[in-house]
C-alpha positions in Angstrom: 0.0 0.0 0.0 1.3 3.3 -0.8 0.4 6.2 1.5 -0.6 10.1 0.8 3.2 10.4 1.9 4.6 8.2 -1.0 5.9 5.7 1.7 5.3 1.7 1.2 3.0 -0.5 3.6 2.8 -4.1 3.8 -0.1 -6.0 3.4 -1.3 -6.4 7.2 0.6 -3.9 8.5 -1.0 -1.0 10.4 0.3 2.6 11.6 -0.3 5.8 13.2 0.0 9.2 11.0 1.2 12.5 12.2 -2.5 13.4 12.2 -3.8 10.9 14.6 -5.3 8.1 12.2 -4.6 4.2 12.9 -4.5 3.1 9.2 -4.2 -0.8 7.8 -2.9 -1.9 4.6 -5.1 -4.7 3.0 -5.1 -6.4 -0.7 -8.2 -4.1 -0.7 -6.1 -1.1 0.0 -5.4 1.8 2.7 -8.0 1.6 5.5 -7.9 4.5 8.2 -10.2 6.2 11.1 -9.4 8.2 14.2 -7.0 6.9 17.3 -8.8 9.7 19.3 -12.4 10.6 20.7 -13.5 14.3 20.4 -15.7 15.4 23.8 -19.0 16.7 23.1 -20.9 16.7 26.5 -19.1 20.0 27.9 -20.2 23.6 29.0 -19.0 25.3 25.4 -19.0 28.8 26.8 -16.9 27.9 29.5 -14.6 25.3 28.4 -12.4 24.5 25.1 -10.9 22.1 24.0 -7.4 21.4 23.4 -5.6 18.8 21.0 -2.4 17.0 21.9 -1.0 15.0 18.7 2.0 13.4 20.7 -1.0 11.7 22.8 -3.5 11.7 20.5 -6.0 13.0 23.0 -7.8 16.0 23.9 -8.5 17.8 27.0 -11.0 20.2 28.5 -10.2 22.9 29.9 -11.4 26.1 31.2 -11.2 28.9 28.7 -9.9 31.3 31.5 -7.2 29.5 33.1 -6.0 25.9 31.6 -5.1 24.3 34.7 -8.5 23.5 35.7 -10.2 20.9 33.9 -13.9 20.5 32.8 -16.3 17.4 33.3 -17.5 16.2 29.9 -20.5 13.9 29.5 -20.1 12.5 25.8 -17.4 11.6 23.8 -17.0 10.7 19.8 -15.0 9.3 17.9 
């Protein structure tokens, strides 16, 4: 399998991209979806959200100071 960055996959084997996707090479080709949940049950006018792509995860946090986090109720992914 050839990826979007022009770099050979063996059939069966899977990896992580810079952008947080667990992709699989098959005879079939390139399969890929998300190695993170988004949160969706939060205050929005309180809290955002921030992105870590060493972790692949996200965390909620209150707009006004960082260190405090915020309960979320729902997650996607």
């Amino acid at each position: 399998c050839l990826d979007s960055k022009k770099e050979l996959h063996e059939f069966g084997s899977k990896w992580r991209t810079d952008d947080c996707f667990d992709c699989y090479c098959t005879k079939d080709g390139i399969d890929c979806c998300t190695a993170f949940v988004r949160p969706v049950g939060y205050d929005e006018e309180k809290c955002v959200n921030i992105f870590n792509k060493e972790t692949c995860t996200y965390k909620t946090v209150e707009k006004d100071d960082h260190s405090k986090e915020c309960p979320v109720h729902e997650w996607v992914g």
